[in-house]
C-alpha positions as CSV (number, residue, x, y, z in Angstrom):
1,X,37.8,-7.0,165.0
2,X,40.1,-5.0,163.2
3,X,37.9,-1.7,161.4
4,X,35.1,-2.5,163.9
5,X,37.1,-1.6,167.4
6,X,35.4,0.6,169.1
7,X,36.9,2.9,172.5
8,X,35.0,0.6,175.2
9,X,37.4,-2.4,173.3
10,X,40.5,-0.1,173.6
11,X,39.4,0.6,177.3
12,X,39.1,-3.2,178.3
13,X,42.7,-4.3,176.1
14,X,44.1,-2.1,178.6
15,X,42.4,-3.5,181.3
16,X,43.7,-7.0,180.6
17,X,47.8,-5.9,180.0
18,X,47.7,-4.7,183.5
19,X,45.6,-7.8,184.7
20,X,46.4,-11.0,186.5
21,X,47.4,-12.9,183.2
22,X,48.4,-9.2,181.5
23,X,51.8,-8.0,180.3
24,X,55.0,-8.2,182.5
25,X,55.9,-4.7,181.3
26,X,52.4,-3.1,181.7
27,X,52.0,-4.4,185.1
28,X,54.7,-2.9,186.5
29,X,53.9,0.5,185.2
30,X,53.1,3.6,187.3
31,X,52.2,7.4,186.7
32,X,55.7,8.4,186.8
33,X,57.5,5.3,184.7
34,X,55.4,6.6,181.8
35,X,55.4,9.6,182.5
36,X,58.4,10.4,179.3
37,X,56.1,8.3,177.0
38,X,53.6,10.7,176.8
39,X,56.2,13.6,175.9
40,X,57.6,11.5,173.3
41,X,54.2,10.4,171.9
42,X,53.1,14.2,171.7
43,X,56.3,15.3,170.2
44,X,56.4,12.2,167.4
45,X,52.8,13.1,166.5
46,X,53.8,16.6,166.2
47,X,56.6,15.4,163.6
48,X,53.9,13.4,161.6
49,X,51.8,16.6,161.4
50,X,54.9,18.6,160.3
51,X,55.5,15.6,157.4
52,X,51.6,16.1,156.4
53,X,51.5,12.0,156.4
54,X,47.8,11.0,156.9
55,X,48.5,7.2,157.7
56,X,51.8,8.7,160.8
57,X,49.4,10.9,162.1
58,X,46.5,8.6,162.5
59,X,49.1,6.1,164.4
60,X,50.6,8.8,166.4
61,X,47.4,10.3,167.4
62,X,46.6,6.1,168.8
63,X,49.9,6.4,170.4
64,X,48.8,9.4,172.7
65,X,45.5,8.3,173.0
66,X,46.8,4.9,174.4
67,X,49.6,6.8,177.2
68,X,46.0,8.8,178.1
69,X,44.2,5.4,178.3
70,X,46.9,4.2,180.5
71,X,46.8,6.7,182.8
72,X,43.1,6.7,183.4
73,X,43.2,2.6,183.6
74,X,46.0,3.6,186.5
75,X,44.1,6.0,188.4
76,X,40.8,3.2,188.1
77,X,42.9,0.7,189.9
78,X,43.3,3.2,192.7
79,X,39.6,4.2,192.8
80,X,40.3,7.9,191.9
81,X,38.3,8.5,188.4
82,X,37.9,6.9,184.8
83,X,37.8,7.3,181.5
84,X,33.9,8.3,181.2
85,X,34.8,10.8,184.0
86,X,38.0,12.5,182.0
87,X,35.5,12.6,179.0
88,X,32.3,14.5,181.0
89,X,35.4,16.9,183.0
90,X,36.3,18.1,179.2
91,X,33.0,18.2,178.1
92,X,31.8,20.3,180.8
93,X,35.4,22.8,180.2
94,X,34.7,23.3,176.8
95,X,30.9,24.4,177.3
96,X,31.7,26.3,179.8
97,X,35.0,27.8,178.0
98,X,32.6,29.0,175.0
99,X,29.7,30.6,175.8
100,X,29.6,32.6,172.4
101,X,29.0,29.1,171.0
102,X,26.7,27.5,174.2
103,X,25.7,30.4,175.4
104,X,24.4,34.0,174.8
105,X,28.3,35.5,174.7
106,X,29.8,37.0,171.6
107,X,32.6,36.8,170.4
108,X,33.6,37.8,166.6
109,X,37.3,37.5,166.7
110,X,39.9,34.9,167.6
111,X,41.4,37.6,169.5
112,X,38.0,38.2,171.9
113,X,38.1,34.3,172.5
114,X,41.5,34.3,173.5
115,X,40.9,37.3,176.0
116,X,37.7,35.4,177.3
117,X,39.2,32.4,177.5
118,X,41.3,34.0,180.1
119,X,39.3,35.8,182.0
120,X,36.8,32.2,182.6
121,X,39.9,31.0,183.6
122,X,40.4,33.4,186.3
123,X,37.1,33.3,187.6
124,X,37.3,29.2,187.7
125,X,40.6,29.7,189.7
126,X,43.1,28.6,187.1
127,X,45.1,31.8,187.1
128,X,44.8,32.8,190.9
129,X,47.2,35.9,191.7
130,X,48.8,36.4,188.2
131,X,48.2,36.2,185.2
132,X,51.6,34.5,184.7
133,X,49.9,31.2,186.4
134,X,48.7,28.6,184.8
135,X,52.1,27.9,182.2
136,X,53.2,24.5,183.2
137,X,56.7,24.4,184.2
138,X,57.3,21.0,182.3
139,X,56.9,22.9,178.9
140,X,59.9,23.2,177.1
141,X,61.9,26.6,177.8
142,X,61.4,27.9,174.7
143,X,57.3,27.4,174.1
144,X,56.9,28.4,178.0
145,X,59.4,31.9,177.2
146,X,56.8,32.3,174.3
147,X,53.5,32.0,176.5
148,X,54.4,33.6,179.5
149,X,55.5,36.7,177.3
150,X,52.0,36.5,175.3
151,X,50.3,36.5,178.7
152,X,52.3,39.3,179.9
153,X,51.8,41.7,176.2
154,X,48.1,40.9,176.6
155,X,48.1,43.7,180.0
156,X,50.5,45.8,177.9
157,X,53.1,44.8,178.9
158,X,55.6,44.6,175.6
159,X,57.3,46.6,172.9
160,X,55.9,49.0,170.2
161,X,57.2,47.8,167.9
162,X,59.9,44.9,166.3
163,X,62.4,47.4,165.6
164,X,62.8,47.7,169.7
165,X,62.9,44.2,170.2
166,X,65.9,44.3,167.4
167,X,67.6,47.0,169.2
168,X,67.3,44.8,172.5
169,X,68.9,41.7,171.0
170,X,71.7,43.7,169.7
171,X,71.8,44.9,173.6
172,X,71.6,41.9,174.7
173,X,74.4,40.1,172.7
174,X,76.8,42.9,173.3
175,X,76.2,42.0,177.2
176,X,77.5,38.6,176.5
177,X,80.4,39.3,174.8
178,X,81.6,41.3,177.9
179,X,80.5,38.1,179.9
180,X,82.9,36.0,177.5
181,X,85.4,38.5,178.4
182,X,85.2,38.1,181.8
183,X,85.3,33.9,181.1
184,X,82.8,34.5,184.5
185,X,80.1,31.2,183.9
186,X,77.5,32.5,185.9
187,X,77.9,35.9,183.6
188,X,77.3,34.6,180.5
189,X,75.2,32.1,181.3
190,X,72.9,34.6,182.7
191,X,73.4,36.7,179.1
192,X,73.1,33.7,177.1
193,X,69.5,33.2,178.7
194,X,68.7,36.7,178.1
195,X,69.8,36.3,174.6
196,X,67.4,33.1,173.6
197,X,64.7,35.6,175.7
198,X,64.4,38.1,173.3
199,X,64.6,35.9,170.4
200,X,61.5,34.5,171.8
201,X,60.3,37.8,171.5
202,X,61.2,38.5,168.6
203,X,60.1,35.4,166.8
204,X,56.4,36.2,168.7
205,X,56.7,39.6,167.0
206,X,57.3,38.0,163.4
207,X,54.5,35.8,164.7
208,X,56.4,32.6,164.5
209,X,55.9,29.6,166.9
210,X,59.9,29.6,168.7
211,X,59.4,25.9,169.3
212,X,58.5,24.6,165.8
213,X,61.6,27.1,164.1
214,X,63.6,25.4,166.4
215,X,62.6,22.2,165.5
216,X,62.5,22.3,161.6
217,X,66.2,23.8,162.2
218,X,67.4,20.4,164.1
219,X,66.1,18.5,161.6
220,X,67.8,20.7,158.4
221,X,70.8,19.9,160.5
222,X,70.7,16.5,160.7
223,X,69.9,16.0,157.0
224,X,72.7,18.7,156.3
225,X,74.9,15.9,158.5
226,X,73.9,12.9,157.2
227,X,74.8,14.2,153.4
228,X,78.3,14.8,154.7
229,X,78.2,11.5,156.3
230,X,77.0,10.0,153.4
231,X,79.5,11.6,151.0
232,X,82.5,10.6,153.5
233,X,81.5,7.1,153.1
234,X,81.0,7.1,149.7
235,X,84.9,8.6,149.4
236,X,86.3,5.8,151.8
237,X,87.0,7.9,154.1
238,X,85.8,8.9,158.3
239,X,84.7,11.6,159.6
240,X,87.4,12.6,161.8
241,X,89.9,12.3,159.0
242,X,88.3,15.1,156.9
243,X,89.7,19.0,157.6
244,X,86.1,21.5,158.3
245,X,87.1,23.2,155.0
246,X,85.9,19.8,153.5
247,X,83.3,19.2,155.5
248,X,81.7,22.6,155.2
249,X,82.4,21.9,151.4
250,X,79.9,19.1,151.8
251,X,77.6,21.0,153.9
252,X,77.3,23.4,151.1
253,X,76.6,21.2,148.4
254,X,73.5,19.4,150.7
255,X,72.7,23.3,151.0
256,X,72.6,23.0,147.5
257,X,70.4,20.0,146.8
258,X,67.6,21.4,149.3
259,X,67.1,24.6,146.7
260,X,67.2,22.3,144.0
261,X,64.8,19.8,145.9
């Protein structure tokens, strides 16, 4: 079976882990219980890409594929739709989503697609009384900051230029250091949001994704962390018995190994 599997196969092992004789766990499973697997599936296969590793990607990309699987094998049971009818639904979108390709349209940049895109969207209902509509509310803060502001520049409304948006965040932090004056929560809460606002907007301007900066910055943390971990252990000695001065000493010299890496 194994190199010969084909998606009808995939389709039917689901079917039997949610059958009579199927798996325990499976059969238990609804929309919402599995709901966080499919955010962690996307965000691992996301890592894999970041990593460039062939073999990860291929296996994350089953991963996701199998939450979608499930879901349609779910919504079978209750007689709503399948597989084949997910496949012809996407099928259908992405015809109709480029008719420079399908149809007599043109369309010679990505920038014209993008603008199309939207407006097909409109006219199928997706984006109603805004243009704001259609950003799902489940999508992390940061990458939903960073659409909704896209949608909003594409009618104009943004800055000139990224010397303004500079100028803003400089407003902006002042704001919240009169909000940590006041030791008022609400204040500098509210500032604080402003703040990571504009640096949406600002990483949109230096045309960086927000999201994946993020990201890649986590993860230089926590091999920055594990050196000093590492190091501690290799003195003897615990964490919490080590001043910052020798910690950030350690942080440093990881620092160090990354240029030289």
């Amino acid at each position: 079976m194994i190199g010969t599997m084909d998606f009808k196969e995939l389709l039917t092992i689901m079917e039997k882990l949610r059958g009579e004789k199927g798996c325990p766990w499976d059969k238990v499973q609804n929309r919402e219980s599995i709901k966080p697997y499919i955010i962690e599936e996307a965000y691992e296969l996301i890592e894999a890409i970041e990593e460039n590793d062939p073999e990860k990607i291929k296996e994350e990309l089953g991963d996701l594929l199998f939450q979608i699987v499930f879901q349609c094998q779910l919504a079978r049971e209750k007689n709503e739709f399948d597989m084949s009818e997910v496949i012809e639904k996407i099928g259908e979108k992405m015809i109709s989503r480029h008719p420079h390709v399908f149809g007599e349209a043109e369309c010679r940049t990505p920038g014209e697609v993008v603008k199309q895109w939207e407006v097909l969207k409109k006219q199928e209902g997706k984006l109603r009384n805004s243009i704001l509509e259609g950003v799902p509310k489940a999508m992390s803060s940061l990458l939903r900051a960073h659409r909704l502001q896209k949608r909003a520049a594409q009618v104009g409304f943004d800055w000139e230029k990224v010397e303004d948006v500079l100028k803003k965040v400089d407003e902006e932090m002042n704001e919240l250091k009169e909000a940590l004056k006041s030791g008022k929560k609400e204040e500098m809460e509210d500032e604080l949001g402003d703040i990571f606002f504009m640096l949406v907007n600002l990483s949109r301007f230096m045309k960086v994704n927000p999201e994946d900066a993020h990201r890649k910055t986590i993860s230089k943390f926590i091999h920055r962390f594990r050196h000093i971990e590492m190091r501690a252990a290799e003195q003897g000695r615990e964490l919490s018995s080590m001043t910052l001065d020798e910690m950030d000493k350690l942080w440093d010299e990881a620092k160090q190994n990354e240029r030289k890496g």
